[in-house]
C-alpha positions in Angstrom: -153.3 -0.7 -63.9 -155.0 2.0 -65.4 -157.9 1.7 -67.6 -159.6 3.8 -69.9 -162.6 3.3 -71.7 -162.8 5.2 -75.1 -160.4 8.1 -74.5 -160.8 11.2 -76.9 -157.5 11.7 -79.0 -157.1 14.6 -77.7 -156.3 12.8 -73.8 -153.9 10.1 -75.5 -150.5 12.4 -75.7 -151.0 11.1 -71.7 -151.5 8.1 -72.3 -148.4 7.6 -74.6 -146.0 9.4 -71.6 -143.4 6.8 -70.4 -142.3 5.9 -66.7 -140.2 9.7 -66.1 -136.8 8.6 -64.9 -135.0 11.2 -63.0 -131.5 11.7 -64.4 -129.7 14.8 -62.2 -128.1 12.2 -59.9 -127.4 9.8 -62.4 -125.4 11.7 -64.5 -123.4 12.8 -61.7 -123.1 9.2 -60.6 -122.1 8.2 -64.0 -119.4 10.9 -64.7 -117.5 9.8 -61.8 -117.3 6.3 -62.5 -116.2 7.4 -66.2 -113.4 9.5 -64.4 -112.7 6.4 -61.9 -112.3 3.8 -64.7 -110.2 6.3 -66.8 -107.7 6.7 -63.9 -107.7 3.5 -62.3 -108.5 1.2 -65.0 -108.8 -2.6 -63.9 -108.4 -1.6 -60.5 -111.5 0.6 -60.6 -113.6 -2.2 -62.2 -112.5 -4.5 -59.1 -113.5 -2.0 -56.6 -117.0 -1.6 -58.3 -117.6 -5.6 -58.8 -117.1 -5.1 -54.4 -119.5 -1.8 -53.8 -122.2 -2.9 -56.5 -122.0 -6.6 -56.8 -120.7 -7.3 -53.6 -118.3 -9.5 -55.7 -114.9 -10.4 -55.0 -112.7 -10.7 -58.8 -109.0 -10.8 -58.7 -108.8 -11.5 -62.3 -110.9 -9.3 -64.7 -111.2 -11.6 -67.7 -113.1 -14.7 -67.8 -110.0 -17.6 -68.0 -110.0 -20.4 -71.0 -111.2 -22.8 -68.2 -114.1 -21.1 -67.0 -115.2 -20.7 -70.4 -114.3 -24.5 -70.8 -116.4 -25.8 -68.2 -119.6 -23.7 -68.6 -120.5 -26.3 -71.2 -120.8 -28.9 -68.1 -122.2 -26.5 -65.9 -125.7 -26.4 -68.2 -128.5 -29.2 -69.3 -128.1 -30.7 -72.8 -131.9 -29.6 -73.1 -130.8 -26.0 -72.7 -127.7 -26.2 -75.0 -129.7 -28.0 -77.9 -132.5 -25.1 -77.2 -129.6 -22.9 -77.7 -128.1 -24.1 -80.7 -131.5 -24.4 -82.4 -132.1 -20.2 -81.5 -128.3 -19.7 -83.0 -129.4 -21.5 -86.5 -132.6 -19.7 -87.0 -130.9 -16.4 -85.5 -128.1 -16.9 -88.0 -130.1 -17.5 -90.7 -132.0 -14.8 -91.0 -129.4 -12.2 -90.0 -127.1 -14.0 -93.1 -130.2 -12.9 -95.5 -129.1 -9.3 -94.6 -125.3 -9.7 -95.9 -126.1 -7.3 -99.4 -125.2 -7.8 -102.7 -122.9 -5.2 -104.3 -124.6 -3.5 -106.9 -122.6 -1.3 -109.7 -124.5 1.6 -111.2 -123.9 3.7 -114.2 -125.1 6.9 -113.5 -124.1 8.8 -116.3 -121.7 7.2 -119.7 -118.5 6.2 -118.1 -119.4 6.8 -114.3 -119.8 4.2 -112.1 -120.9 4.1 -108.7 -121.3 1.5 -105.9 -121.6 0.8 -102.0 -120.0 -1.7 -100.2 -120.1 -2.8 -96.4 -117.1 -2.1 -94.1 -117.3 -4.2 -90.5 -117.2 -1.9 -87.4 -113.5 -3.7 -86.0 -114.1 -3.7 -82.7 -117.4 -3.7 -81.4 -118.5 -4.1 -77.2 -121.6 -6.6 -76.0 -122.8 -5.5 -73.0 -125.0 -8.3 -71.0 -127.1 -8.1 -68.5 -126.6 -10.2 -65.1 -128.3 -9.7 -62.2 -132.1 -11.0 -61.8 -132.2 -11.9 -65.2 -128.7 -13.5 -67.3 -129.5 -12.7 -70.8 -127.9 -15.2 -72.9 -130.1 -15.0 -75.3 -129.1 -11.3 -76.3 -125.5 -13.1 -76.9 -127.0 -14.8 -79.5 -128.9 -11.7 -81.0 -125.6 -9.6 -80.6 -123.0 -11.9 -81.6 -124.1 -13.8 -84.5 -124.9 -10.2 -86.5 -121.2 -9.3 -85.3 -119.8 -12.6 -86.3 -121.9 -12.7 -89.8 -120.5 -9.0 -90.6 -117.1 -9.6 -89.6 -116.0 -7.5 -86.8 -112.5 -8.5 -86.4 -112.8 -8.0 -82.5 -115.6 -8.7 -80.1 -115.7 -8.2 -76.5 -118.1 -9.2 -73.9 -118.8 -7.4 -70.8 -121.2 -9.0 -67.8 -121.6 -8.4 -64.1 -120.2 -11.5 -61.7 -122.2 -12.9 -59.1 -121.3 -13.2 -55.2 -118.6 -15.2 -55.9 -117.3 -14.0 -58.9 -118.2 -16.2 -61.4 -120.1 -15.5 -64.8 -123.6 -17.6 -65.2 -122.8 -20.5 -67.1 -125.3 -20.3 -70.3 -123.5 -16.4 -70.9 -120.3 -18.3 -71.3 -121.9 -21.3 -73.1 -123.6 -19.1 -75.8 -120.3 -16.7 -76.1 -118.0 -19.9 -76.7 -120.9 -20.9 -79.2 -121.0 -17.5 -80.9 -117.3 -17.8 -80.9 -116.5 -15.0 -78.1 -113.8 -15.7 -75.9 -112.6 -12.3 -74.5 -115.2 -12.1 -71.9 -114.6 -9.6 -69.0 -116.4 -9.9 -65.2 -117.7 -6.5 -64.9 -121.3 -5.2 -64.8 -122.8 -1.6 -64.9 -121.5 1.9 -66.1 -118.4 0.4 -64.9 -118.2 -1.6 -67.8 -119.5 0.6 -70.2 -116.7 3.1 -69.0 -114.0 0.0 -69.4 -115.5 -0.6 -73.3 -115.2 3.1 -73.6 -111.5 4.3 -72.7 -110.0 0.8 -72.8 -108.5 -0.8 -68.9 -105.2 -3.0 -69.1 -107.9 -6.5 -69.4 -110.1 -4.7 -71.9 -109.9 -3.1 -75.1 -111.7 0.3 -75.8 -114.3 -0.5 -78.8 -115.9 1.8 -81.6 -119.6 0.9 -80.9 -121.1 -0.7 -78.1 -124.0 -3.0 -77.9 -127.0 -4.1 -75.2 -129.9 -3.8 -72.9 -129.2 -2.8 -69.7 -130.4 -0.7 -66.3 -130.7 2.9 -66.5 -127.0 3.1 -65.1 -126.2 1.6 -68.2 -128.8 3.5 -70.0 -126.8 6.3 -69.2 -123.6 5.4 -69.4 -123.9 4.8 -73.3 -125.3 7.7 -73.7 -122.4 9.8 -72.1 -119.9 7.1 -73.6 -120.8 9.1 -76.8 -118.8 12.2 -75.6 -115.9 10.5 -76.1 -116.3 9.3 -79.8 -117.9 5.7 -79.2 -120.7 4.8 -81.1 -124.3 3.0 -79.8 -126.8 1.1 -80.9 -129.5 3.2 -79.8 -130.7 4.6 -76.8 -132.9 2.9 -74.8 -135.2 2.8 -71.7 -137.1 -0.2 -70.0 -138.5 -3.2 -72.1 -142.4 -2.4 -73.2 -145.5 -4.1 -75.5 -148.2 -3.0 -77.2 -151.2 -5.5 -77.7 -154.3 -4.8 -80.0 -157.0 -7.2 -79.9 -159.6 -8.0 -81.4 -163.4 -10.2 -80.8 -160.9 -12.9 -82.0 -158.0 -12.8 -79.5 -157.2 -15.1 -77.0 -157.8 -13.6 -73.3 -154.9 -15.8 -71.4 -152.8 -15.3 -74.7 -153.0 -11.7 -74.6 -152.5 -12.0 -70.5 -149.6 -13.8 -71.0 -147.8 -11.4 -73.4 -148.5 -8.4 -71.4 -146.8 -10.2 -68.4 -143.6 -11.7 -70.4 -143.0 -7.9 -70.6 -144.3 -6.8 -67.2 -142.2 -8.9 -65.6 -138.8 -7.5 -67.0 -138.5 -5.0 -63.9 -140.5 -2.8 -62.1 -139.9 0.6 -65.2 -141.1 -2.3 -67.3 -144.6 -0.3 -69.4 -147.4 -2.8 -71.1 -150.2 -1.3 -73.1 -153.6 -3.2 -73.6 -156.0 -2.4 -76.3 -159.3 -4.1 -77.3 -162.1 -3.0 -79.2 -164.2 -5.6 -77.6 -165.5 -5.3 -73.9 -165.6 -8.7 -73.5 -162.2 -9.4 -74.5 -161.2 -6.8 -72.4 -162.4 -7.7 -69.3 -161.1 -11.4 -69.3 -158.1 -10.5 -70.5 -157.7 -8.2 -67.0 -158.9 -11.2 -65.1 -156.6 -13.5 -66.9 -153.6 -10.7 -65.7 -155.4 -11.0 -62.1 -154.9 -14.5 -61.9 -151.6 -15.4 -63.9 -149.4 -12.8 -62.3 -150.0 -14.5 -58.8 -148.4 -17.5 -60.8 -145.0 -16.0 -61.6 -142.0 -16.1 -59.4 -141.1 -12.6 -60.6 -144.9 -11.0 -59.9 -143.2 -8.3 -57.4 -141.7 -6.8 -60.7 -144.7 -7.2 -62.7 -147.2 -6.1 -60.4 -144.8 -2.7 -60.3 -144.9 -2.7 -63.7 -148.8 -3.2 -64.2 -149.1 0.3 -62.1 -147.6 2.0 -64.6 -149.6 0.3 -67.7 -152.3 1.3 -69.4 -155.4 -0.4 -70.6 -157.6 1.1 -73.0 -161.0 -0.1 -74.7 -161.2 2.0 -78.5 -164.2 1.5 -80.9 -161.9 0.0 -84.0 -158.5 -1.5 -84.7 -157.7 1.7 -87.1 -158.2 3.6 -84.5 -155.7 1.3 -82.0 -153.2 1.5 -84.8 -153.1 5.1 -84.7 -152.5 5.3 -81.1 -149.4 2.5 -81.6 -147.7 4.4 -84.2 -148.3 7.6 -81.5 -146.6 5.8 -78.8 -144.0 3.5 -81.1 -143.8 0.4 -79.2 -140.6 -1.8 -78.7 -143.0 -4.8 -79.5 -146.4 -4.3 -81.1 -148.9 -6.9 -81.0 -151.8 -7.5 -83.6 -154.1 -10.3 -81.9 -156.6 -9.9 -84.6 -158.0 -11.3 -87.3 -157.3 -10.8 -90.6 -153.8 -8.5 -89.5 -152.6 -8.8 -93.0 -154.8 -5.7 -94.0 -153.2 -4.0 -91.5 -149.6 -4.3 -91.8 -149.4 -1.6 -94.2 -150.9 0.7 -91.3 -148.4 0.1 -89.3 -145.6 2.9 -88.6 -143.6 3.1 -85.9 -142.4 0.2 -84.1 -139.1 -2.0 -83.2 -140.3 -5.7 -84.0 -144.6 -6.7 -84.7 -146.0 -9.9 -83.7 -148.8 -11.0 -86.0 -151.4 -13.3 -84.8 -152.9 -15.4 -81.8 -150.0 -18.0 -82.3 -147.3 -14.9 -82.5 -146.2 -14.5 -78.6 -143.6 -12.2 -78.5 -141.4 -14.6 -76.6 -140.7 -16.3 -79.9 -138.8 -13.3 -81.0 -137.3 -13.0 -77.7 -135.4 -15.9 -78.1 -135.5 -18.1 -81.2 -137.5 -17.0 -84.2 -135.1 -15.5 -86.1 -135.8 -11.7 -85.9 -133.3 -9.5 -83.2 -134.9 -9.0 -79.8 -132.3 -6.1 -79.4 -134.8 -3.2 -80.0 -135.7 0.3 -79.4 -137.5 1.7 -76.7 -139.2 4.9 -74.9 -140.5 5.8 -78.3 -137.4 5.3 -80.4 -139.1 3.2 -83.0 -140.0 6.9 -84.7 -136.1 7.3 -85.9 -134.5 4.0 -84.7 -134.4 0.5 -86.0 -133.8 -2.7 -84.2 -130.4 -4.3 -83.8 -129.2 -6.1 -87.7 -126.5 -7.0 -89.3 -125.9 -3.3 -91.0 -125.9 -2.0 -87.1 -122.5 -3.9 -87.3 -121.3 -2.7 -90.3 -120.3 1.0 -92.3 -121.6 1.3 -95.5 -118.9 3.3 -97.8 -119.2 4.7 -101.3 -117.3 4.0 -104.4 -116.8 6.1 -107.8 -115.2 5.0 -111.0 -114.8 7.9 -113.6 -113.4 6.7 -117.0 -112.1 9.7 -119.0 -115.0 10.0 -121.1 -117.9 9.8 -117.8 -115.8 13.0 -117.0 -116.3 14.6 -120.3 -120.1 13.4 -120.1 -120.2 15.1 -116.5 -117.9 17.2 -116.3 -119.7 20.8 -117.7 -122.1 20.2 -114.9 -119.7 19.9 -111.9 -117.7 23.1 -113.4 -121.3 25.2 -113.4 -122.5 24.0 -109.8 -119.1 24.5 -107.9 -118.7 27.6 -109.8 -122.1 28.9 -108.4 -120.8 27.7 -105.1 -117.8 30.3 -105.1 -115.9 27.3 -105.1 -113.6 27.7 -107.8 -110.7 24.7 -107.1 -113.7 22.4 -106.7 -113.9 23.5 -110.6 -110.6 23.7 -111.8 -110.0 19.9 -110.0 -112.9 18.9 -113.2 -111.3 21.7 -115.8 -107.4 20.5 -115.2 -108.6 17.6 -116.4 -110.7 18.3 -119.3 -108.1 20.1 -121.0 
């Protein structure tokens, strides 16, 4: 870890500098499993389960069984934890369903917005070292609540081909039965140009490597929509005199041990705090089955002692965290402060885990500094929003002078006549 003990404002554009990921190869890598998946379709997705996964699939799509049987393949503890996250998930994504709201903008004209649902949207999930159901539930419900029409999953296989069992449980929860076994750029490709198993989608959804960083990215040149981009998963924590040293600990290493690009930020404006809280890191990352991740992760982090929590802010909204933080007391005076980041944690009793999994709030969130012009994953990331006019004949006489004098000064003389044909 590296530590820094009051750093002048002018050092901290270093501070704020992300893990550099080099991207030459990559792209290179990623255009030609585009092209692959293009040409070969299915086919190309079976041959990459084999050279990535090392898994053997004969049959891309997860069968009715399968997705049957994952319901006895998990405890009832874990399905009752699940359906308690899907109720509080649901219920505070349904508080974002708008109401429509007419306007009279002028005598006679009337204007209003109403949401559209994106038709076919793509969930990409995670696999490997970490099965993400819980970003099922944060990706699904939102789709569900807007009503997307159709929602595919896409999620790497294990050895022997099979999907992990609380990914299907949570899907057949959330409702999702086309579920495809196929991980990576691969699958971003498949959601991209469509394969003979999987539809091609409008916008595509997830966390994921940087392969599949990447891919979404690129899947862009060919007219698909993202959520955002993203990078590695990263927290900000300020404390305070009144934070909690193995609290603070504990939150740094939820994040740390992610993956190895994983970045954690520690500030304190007390010494004390600050040192136990390194301690604390010391001894509970020796506890965790996943410390070879987090201790990669720690190299990479930065903890840094500043005289006041104004001052800790202002470095936060610098660097925009994914997850912010505020172990302080009093944090209500400083909400107002706070600028730039994708989801804020308020409190010794606030772990970010809570909005990880069950809260409420959507864990889908940006990264690497996004949270300057991004927002987290919500219901309107599943929807268009489109806009709606009603003239009567007399709102055109009330309006109509001024649209004849602005497109007229625009050289734009049909634009006018389209106003003046009626008028007369």
């Amino acid at each position: 870890m590296k530590i820094s003990n009051y750093p002048a404002k002018n050092t901290w554009s270093d501070l704020i500098k992300r893990p550099v990921i080099k991207r030459e190869q990559l792209s290179e890598l990623i255009v030609n499993i585009f092209d692959e998946v293009e040409k070969n379709g299915n086919q190309a997705l079976i041959d990459f389960n084999k050279k990535f996964d090392r898994a053997e699939v004969k049959k891309i799509k997860v069968s009715k069984e399968e997705l049957e049987s994952s319901e006895n393949l998990i405890s009832e503890e874990l399905k009752l934890a699940i359906q308690q996250a899907k109720e509080n998930i649901t219920k505070f994504h349904a508080s974002q369903i708008p109401k429509i709201q007419k306007i009279e903008t002028t005598k006679g004209v009337v204007c209003w917005r109403e949401n559209r649902a994106i038709e076919k949207v793509g969930i990409y999930i995670p696999g490997g070292t970490a099965p993400l159901f819980s970003t099922v539930l944060m990706l699904a419900i939102p789709a569900q609540l807007a009503g997307c029409s159709e929602i595919i999953l896409c999620t790497p296989p294990d050895k022997n081909g099979n999907i992990n069992p609380a990914i299907l449980y949570t899907a057949k929860l959330c409702g999702i039965t086309k579920i495809f076994k196929t991980g990576g750029a691969q699958a971003i490709a498949a959601m991209t140009f469509g394969t003979e198993s999987i539809p091609n989608v409008y916008k595509i959804f997830g966390p994921g490597n940087q392969f599949v960083v990447a891919a979404k990215e690129y899947s862009q040149h060919f007219g698909v929509s993202i959520d955002m981009p993203a990078g590695p998963s990263e927290v900000l924590v300020i404390a305070d005199e009144n934070a909690v040293p193995e609290f603070c600990a504990a939150d740094l290493l939820s994040q740390a041990e992610h993956g190895n690009d994983s970045q954690v930020i520690f500030i304190s404006t007390d010494k004390k705090i600050f040192n136990q809280t390194i301690g604390e890191i010391e001894k509970q990352v020796k506890e965790l089955p996943r410390n070879e991740f987090a201790q990669e992760s720690l190299k990479n982090s930065h903890f840094i002692l500043l005289k006041t929590v104004d001052e800790a802010l202002e470095f936060s909204n610098q660097y925009a965290p994914e997850h912010l933080i505020l172990a302080v007391e009093n944090f209500e005076n400083y909400i107002d402060k706070i600028q730039n980041a994708g989801s804020v944690f308020l409190g010794n009793y606030s772990c970010e885990s809570a909005g990880d999994y069950a809260s409420g709030t959507n864990h889908t969130l940006p990264t690497n500094g996004f949270a300057k012009n991004y927002s987290g994953v919500s219901l309107d990331s599943f929807v268009k929003k489109i806009t709606f006019q009603n003239l009567s004949k007399k709102g055109l006489q009330n309006l109509g002078k001024t649209i004849e004098l602005m497109a007229e000064a625009e050289g734009l003389f049909a634009h006018k006549n389209a106003v003046s044909i009626r008028l007369k």
